[in-house]
C-alpha positions as CSV (number, residue, x, y, z in Angstrom):
1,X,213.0,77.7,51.2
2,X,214.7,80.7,53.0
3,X,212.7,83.4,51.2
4,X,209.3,81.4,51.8
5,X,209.7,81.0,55.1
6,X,210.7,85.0,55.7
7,X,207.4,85.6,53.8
8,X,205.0,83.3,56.5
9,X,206.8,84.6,59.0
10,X,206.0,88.7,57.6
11,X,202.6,87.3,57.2
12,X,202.3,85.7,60.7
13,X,203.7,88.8,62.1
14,X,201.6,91.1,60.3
15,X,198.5,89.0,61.0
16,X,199.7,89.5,64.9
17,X,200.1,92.9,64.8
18,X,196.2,93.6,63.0
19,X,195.1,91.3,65.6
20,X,196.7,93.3,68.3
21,X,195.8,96.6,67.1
22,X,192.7,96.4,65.3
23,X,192.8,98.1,62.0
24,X,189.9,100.9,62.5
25,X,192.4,102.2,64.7
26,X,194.7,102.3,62.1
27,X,192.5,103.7,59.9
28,X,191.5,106.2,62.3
29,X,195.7,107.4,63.0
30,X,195.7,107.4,59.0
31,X,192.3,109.8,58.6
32,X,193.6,112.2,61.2
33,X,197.3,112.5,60.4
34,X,199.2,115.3,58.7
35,X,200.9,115.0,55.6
36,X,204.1,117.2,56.3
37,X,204.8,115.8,60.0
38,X,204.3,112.3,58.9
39,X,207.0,112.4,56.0
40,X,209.6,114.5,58.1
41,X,208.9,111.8,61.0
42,X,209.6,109.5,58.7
43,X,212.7,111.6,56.8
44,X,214.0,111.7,60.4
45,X,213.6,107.9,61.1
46,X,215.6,107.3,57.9
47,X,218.6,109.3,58.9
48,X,218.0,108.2,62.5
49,X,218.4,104.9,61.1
50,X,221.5,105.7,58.8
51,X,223.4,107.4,61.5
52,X,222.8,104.1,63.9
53,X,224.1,102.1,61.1
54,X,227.4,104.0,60.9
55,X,228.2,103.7,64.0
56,X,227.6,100.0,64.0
57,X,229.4,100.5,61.1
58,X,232.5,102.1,62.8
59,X,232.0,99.0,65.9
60,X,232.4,96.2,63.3
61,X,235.3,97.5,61.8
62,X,237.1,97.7,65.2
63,X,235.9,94.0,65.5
64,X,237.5,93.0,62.4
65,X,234.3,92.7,60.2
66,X,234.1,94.0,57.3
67,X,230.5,95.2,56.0
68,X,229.4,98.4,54.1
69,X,227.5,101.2,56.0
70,X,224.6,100.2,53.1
71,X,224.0,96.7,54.1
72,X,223.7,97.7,57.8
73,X,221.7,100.0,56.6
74,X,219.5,97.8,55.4
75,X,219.9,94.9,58.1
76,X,218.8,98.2,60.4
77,X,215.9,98.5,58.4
78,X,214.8,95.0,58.5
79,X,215.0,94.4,62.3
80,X,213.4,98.1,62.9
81,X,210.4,96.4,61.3
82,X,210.9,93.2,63.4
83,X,210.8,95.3,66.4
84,X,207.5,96.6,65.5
85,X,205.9,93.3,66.9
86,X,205.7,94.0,70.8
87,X,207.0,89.9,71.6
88,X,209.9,89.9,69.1
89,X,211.5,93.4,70.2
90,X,214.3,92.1,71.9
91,X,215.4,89.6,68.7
92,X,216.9,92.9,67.4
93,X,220.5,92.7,68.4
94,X,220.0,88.7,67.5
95,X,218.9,90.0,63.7
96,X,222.1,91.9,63.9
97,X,224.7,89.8,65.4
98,X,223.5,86.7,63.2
99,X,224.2,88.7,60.3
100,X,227.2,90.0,61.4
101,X,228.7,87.0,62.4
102,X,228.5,85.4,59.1
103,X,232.4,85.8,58.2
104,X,233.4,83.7,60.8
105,X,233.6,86.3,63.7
106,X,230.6,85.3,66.0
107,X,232.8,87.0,69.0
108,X,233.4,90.0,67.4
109,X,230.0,90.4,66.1
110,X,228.6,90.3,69.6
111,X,231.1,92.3,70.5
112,X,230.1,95.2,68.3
113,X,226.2,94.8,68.6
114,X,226.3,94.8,72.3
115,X,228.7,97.8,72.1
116,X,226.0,99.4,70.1
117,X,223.0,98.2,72.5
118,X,225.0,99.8,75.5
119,X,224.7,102.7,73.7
120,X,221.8,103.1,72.5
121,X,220.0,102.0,76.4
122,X,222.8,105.5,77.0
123,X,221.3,107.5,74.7
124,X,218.0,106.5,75.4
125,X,218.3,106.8,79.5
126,X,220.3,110.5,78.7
127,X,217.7,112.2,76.3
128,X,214.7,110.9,78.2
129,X,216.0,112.3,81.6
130,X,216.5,115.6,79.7
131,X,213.0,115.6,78.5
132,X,212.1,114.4,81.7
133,X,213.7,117.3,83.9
134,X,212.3,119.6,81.8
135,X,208.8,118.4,81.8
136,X,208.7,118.7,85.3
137,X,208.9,122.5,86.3
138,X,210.1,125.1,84.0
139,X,210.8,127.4,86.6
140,X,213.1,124.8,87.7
141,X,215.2,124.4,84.2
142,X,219.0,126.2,85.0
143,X,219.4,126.7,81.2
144,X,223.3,126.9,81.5
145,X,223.1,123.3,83.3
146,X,221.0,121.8,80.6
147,X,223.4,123.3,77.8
148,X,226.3,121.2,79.9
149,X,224.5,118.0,80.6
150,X,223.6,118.3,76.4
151,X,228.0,119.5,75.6
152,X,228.6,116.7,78.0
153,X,226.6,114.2,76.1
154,X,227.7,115.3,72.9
155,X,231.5,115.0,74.3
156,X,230.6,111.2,75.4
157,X,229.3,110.0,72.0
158,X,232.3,111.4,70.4
């Protein structure tokens, strides 16, 4: 009953998402796109994805929770296609802290996923305001104060 269920809801979400974007769009994307960018992109996602999942990882087992790094690997994967659909984006961290909670540690579990949102909304705020101070002037860019603000994030996610 479990795995049907999953299915009609891929299916309604997939339906959803061709009735959002229309497909000749997709197709369009898919004419134009490079083969060598799109499988690095998506080499990159991968271990994007990996690295994100150790650190859960690293958050559960402070919590207590016991999980391998390949099974939030893969609980990763399957909300990162959940987020796809623009209304379910914030059931994420739900996805996650469901499954982790299933040993009996629904505190710890949040604990560790909202640890890992905090950081992520961190990494996210840092690396777009680098992108974004350097988009704005070159001339502007003191490349000795960029190399710190980059050490000093580095320092803070160790």
């Amino acid at each position: 009953m479990k795995e049907s269920l999953k299915f009609v809801l891929i299916l309604a979400l997939l339906a959803g998402f061709f009735l959002y974007v229309p497909f000749s769009d997709i197709k369009v994307v898919l004419e134009k796109v490079t083969l060598l960018p799109f499988v690095l992109s998506i080499l990159v996602s991968l271990v994007s994805n990996y690295v994100t999942s150790i650190e859960l990882w690293v958050l559960t087992r402070k919590q207590g929770i016991s999980i391998p790094v390949s099974q939030l690997f893969l609980i990763n994967l399957s909300v990162r296609f959940y987020s796809f659909f623009s209304p379910l984006s914030s059931i994420g961290a739900l996805l996650r802290w469901q499954r982790l909670s299933g040993e009996g540690k629904a505190v710890e579990g949040l604990a560790a996923v909202t640890a890992n949102r905090v950081f992520d909304i961190f990494v996210a705020i840092a690396v777009g305001l680098f992108w974004a101070i350097t988009a704005l002037n070159h001339e502007m860019v003191n490349i000795p104060v960029m190399v710190a603000y980059l050490v000093g994030i580095l320092v803070l996610f160790w």
